[in-house]
C-alpha positions in Angstrom: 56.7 -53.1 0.9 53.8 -55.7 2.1 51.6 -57.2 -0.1 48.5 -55.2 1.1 50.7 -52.0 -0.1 51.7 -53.0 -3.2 47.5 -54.1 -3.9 46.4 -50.7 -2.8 48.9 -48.9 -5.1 47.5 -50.8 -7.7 44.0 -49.3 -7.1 42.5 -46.0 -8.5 40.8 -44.2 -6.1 40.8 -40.8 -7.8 37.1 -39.3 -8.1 36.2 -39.8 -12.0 33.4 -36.8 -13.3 31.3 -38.7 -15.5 28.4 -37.6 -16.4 26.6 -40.1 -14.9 28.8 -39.9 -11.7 27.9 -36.6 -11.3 24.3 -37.7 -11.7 24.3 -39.9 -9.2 26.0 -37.9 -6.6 23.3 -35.0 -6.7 20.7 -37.2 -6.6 22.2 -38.7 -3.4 22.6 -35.5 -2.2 19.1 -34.0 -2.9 17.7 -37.5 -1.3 19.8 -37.2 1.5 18.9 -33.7 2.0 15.0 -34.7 1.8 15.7 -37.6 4.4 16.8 -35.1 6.6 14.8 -32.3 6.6 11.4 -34.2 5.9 11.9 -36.8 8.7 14.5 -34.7 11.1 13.7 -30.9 10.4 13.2 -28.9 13.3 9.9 -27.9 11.7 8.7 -31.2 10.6 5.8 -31.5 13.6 4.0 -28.0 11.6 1.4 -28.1 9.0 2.5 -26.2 5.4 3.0 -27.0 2.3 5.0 -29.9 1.0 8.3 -27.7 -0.5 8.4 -26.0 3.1 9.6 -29.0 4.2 12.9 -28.2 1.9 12.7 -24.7 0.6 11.6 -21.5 1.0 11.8 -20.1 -2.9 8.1 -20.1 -3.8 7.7 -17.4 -0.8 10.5 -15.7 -2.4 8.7 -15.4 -5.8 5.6 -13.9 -4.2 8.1 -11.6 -2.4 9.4 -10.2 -5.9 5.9 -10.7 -7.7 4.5 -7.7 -4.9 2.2 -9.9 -3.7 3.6 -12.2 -0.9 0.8 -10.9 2.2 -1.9 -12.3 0.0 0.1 -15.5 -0.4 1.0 -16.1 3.1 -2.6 -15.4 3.8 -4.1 -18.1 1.6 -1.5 -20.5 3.2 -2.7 -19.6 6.7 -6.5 -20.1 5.4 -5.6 -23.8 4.4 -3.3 -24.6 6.9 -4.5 -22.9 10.4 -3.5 -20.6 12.4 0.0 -22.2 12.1 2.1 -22.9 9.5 5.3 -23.9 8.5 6.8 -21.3 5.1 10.1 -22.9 4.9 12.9 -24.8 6.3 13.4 -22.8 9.6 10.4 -20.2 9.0 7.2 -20.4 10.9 3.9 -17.8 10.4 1.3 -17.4 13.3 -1.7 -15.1 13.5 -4.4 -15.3 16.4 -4.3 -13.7 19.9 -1.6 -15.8 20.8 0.5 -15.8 18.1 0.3 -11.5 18.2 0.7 -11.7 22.2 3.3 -14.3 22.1 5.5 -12.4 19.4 5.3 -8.7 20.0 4.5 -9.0 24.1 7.4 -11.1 25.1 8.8 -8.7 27.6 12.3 -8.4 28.4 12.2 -12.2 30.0 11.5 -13.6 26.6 12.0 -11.3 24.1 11.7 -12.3 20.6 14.9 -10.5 18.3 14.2 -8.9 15.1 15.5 -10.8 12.4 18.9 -9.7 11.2 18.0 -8.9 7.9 15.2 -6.6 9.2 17.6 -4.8 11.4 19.7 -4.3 8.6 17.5 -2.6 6.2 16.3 -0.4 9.3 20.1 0.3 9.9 20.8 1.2 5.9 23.0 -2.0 5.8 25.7 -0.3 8.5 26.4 -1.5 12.1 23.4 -2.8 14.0 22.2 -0.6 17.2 22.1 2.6 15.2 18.5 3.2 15.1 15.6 2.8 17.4 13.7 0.6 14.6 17.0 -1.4 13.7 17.6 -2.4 17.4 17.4 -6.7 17.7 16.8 -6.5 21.6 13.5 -5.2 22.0 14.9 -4.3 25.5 17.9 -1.8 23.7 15.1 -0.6 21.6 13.1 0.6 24.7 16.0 1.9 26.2 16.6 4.0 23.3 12.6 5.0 22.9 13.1 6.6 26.2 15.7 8.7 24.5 12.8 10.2 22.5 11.1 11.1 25.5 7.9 13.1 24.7 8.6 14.5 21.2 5.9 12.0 19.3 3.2 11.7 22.6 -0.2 13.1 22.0 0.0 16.0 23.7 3.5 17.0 22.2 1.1 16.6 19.0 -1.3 18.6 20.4 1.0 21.3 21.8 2.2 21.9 18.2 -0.5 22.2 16.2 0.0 25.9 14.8 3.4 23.9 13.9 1.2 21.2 11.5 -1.4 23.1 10.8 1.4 25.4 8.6 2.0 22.4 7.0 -1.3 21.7 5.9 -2.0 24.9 4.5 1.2 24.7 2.3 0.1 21.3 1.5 -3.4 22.3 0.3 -1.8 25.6 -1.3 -0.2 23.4 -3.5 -3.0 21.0 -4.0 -5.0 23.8 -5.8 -2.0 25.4 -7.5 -1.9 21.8 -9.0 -5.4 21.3 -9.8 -5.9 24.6 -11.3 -3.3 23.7 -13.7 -4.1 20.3 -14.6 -6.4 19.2 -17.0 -10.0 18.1 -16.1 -8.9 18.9 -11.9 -6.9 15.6 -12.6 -3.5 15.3 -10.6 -1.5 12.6 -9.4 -1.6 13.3 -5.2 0.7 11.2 -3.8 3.9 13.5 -4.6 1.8 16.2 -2.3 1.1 13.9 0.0 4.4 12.9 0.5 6.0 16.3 0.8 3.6 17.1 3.4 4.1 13.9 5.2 7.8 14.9 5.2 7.1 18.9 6.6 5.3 17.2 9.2 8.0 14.9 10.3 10.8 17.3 10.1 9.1 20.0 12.5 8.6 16.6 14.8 11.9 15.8 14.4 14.7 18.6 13.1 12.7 21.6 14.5 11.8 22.4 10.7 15.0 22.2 9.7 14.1 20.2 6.3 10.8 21.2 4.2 9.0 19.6 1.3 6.2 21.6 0.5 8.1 24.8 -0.6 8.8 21.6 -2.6 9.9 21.8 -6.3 8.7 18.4 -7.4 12.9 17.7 -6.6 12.3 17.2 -3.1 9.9 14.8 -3.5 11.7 12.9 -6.2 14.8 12.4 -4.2 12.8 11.1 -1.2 11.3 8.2 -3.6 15.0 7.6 -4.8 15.5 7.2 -1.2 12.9 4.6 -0.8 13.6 2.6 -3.9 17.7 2.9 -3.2 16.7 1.1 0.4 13.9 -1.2 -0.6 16.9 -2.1 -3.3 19.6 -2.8 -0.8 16.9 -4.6 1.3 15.7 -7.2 -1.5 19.2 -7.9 -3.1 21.5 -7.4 0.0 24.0 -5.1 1.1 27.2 -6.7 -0.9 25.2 -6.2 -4.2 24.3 -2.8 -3.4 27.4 -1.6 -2.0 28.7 -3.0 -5.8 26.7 -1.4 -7.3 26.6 2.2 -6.6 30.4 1.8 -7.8 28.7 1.4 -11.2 29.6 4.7 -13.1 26.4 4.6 -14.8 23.7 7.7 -14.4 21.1 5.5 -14.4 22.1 4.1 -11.2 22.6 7.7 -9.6 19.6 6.8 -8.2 21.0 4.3 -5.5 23.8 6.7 -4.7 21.1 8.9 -3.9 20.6 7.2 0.0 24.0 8.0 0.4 23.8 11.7 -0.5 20.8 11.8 1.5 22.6 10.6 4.4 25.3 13.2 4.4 22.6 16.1 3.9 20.3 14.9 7.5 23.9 14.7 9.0 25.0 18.0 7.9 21.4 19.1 8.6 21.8 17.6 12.3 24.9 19.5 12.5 23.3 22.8 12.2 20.8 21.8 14.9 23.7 20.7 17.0 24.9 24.2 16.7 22.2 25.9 17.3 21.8 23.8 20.7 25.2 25.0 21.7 24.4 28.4 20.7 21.4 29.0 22.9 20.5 26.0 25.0 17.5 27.6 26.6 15.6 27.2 23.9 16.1 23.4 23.2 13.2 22.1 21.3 11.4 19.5 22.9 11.4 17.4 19.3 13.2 14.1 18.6 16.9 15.8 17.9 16.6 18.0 20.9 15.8 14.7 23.0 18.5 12.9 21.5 20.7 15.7 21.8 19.7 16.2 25.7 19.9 12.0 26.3 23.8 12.3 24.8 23.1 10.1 22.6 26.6 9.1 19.9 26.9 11.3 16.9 26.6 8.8 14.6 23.7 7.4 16.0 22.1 10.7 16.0 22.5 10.8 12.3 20.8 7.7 11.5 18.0 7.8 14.0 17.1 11.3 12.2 17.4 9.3 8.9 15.8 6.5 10.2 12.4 8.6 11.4 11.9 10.5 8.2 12.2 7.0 5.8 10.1 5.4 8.6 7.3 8.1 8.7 7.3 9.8 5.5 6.2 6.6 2.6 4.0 4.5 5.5 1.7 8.0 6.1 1.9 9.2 2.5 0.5 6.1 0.8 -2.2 5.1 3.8 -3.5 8.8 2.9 -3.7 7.6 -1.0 -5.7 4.5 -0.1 -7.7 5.6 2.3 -8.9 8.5 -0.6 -9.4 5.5 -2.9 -11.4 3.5 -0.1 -13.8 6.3 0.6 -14.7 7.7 -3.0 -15.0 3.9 -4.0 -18.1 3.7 -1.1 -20.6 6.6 -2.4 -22.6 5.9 0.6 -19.1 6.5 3.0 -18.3 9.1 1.3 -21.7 10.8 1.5 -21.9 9.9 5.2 -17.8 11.5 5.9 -18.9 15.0 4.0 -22.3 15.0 5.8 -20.4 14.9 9.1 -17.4 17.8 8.3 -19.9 20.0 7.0 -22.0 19.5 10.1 -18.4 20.0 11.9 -17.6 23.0 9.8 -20.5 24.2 8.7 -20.8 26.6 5.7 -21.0 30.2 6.6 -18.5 29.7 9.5 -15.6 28.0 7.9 -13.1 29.6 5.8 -12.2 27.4 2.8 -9.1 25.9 2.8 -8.3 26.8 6.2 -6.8 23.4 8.6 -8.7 22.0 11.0 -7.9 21.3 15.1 -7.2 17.8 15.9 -9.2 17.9 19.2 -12.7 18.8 17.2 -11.7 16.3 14.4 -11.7 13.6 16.9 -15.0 14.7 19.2 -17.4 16.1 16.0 -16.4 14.0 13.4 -15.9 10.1 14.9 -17.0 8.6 11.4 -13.9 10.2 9.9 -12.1 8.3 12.7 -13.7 5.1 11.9 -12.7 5.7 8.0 -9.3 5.9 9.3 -9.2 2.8 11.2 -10.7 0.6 9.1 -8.4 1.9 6.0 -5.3 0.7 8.2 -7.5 -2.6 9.1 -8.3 -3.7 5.8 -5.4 -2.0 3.7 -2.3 -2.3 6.0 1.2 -0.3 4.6 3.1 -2.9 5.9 0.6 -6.3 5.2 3.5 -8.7 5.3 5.9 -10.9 8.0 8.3 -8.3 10.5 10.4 -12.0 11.3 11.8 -12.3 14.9 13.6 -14.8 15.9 12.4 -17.6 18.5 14.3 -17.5 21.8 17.0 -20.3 22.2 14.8 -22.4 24.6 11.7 -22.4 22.1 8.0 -21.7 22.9 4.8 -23.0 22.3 2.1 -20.9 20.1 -1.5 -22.2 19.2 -0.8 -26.1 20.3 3.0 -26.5 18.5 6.2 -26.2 19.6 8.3 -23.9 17.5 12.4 -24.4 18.1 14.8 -21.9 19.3 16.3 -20.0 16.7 13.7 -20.2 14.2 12.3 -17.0 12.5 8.9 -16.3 13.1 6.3 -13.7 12.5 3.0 -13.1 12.4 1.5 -10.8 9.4 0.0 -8.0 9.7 -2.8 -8.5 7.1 -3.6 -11.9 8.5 -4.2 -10.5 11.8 -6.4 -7.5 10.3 -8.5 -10.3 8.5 -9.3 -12.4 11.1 -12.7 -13.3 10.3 -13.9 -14.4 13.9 -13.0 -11.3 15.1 -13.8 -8.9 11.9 -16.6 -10.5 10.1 -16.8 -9.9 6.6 -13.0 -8.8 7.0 -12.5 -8.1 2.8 -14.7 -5.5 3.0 -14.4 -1.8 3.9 -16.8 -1.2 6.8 -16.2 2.0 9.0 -19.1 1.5 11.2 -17.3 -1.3 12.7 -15.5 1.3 14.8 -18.3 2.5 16.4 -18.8 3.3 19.7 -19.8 0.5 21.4 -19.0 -2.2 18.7 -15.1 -1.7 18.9 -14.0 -4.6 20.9 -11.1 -5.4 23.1 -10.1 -8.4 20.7 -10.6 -5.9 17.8 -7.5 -3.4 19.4 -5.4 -6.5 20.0 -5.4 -7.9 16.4 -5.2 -4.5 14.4 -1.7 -4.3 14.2 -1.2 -2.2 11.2 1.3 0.1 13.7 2.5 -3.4 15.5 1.8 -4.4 18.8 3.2 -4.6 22.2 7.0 -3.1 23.8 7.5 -2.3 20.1 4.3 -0.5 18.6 5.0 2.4 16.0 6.4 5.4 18.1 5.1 7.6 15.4 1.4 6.7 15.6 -0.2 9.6 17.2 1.5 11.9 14.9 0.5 9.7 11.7 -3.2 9.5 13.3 -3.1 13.3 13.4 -1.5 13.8 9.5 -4.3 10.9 8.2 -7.4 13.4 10.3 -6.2 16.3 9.5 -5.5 15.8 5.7 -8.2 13.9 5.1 -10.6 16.3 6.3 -9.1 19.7 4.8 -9.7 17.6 1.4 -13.1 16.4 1.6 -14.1 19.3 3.0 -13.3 21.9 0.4 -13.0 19.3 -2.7 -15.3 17.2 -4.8 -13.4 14.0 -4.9 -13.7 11.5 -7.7 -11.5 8.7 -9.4 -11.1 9.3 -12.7 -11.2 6.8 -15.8 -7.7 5.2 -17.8 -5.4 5.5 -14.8 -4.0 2.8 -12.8 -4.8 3.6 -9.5 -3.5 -0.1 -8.0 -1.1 -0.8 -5.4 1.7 -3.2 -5.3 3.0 -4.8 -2.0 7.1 -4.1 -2.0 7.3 -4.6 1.9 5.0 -1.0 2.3 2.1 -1.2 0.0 2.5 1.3 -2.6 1.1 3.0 -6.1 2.1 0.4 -8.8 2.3 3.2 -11.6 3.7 5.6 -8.8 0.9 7.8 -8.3 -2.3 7.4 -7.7 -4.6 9.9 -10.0 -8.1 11.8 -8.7 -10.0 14.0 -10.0 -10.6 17.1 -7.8 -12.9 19.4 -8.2 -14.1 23.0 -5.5 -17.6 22.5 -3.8 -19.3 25.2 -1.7 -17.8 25.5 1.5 
């Protein structure tokens, strides 16, 4: 043995745990890791915050505090247009930032994030749904599937459909009020149920109803929400392991799953009925589906996928655009002023629905309540991420990387105060005629922008119209005191006690 040997065998080179070894080695590693990312992060070049730099976890509190849009939107106001949030994250807002993200095309298309696609898949194999789809070029490919069934004049064509809906929904709007106290009742359950009629004549040729309700309907559907919004925030390991939990309290997030199985079993029954007499095909969502060949299994979850899609985003818009209107006497005064001008006493019959078409050429300041409600209180305020394509791009003077996640806000773009002045306050009459702007369509994004823009909007436009107007029109409207009437932001903005609470009250119609 040399002499080197026998000196090395003589050494200890064993790693000792000391405290103040251990110490030592996570302070090297947390300066090593601050070296790196501060002076060789691929977002070093952007303005944010300091933590960015290292972390994203502050963003992550505001995610879980319901407040995160309102964040982001404070960092944009001190840092510009662009900003660094964290580590590999990037938010933009501006034309370009909007145009850039949601109008890449099929040359430069900008993937949904994977955790996005996830959710919008219920945590099973990507591709399933429309929504879910990372390629914005497989999602349009798949939109073609649904051919006509959500285009304005498949809206139109079915309004004895809807308008069914509507009076079941304010049937049991005044069953309700008559047996509440004071004409107080908590709306958004109603709201909801009709939301979901409407969505199932769309979609499973009425298949599925909500208003012949039982309050159980509508209960399961907010399981629904609150099993996925679940399996969204804490990931699909630690829900998978916990609806094993035998505990009723948790039948809850089983509840998705059971939901699941009914739309497939309810599909199943449309499938046969298709078979049965295919001459009289719907021309809804299924029947388009059905026609396009589309898998089974993807046929489920796309029908899943549409109702938990259209169903929470319409239902709670309708709740804050009630709030937004009765909180402006001077809107509210105007929006009455105008239906009963519309429908004037003497000619219409209480409670009866109302035609889109006249909605939309008699009463246009009922449109510009609309509008501005999904301007200034989006359903979905905060980041839909994408990811930056591998070669990078260049947005508002910076280079973002490849492979980055980026996204630009929804709420930031709807309070862009060059382009909507005054942009915290509630001001229909900036949807004029003649006032709405080219920039002001291109940076309301409340139903997204671009290839990838809501498929449901003209059918949510016609729920929001026609709803809207069958209240104000037959009810006195008012908030009343002690109930808790906010919203909280859990990725759709939504009624922090549940419900919210108005007063309403017959006027002479």
């Amino acid at each position: 043995m040399s002499k080197l040997s026998e000196i090395l065998r003589g050494q200890s080179y064993g790693v000792v745990f000391t405290p103040v070894n251990t110490v030592l080695a996570i302070t090297a590693f947390f300066f090593l890791y601050y070296l790196k990312q501060r002076f060789f992060g691929p977002l070093r070049h952007l303005p944010g915050p300091w933590w960015s730099h290292y972390t994203q976890f502050p963003d992550t509190l505001h995610t879980f505090s319901g407040n995160r849009s309102l964040y982001i939107h404070s960092l944009h106001e001190k840092y510009g247009d662009t900003l660094r949030l964290g580590p590999n994250t990037v938010g933009v807002t501006g034309q370009e930032g909007v145009k850039t993200i949601f109008g890449g095309g099929s040359k430069r298309p900008f993937h949904k994030e994977p955790v996005i696609t996830e959710m919008l898949n219920f945590g099973r194999t990507f591709e399933e749904t429309m929504a879910g789809t990372a390629d914005p070029v497989s999602s349009s490919k798949r939109r073609m599937m649904y051919g006509n069934a959500y285009s304005r004049g498949s809206v139109l064509n079915m309004q004895d459909i809807y308008q069914k809906c509507f009076m079941n929904f304010i049937a049991r709007i005044e069953e309700s009020r008559k047996n509440s106290q004071d004409g107080i009742i908590g709306v958004t359950p109603y709201f909801r149920a009709m939301a979901y009629d409407v969505l199932t004549e769309a979609a499973f040729g009425g298949l599925c109803k909500g208003t012949e309700y039982g309050t159980d309907a509508v209960g399961i559907m907010d399981n629904v929400m609150n099993a996925n919004l679940f399996q969204w925030y804490f990931g699909t390991f630690i829900y998978n392991l916990t609806m094993k939990i035998p505990w009723k309290k948790l039948d809850w997030i089983r509840s998705k799953e059971e939901y699941l199985q009914a739309t497939q079993e309810v599909v199943s029954v449309y499938q046969s009925n298709v078979k049965a007499h295919p001459d009289r095909v719907r021309k809804d969502l299924l029947g388009n589906l059905i026609l396009n060949n589309l898998d089974p299994k993807k046929l489920y979850h796309e029908a899943y996928g549409n109702i938990w899609a259209g169903t929470d985003t319409t239902t709670n818009t309708l709740g804050v655009l009630m709030l937004a209107i009765v909180r402006h006497p001077r809107i509210y005064k105007n929006l009455v002023a105008e239906l009963d001008r519309a429908f004037p006493p003497g000619e219409y019959v209480p409670f009866a629905p109302m035609e889109l078409q006249k909605l939309e050429t008699e009463c246009p300041y009922l449109t510009c309540c609309i509008k501005e409600c999904l301007r200034r209180y989006p359903l979905i305020p905060g980041p839909s991420p994408r990811i930056v394509p591998k070669e990078g791009t260049n947005i508002n003077g910076w280079f973002v990387p490849g492979n980055a996640t980026i996204f630009a806000q929804t709420y930031t773009t709807n309070h862009n105060a060059k382009i909507f002045p005054n942009p915290k306050m509630y001001i229909p009459e900036r949807w004029q005629a003649g006032k709405e702007t080219a920039e002001m369509k291109a940076m309301m994004t409340s139903f997204g922008s671009g290839p990838r823009i809501c498929a449901g909007e003209n059918l949510a436009m016609m729920e929001l119209h026609c709803a809207t107007a069958l209240l104000f029109r037959n009810y006195v409207v008012s908030i009343p005191d002690g109930y808790d009437n906010d919203h909280v932001e859990f990725w759709i903005t939504t009624p922090k006690g549940g419900s919210i609470f108005l007063r309403i009250e017959p006027r002479e119609v």
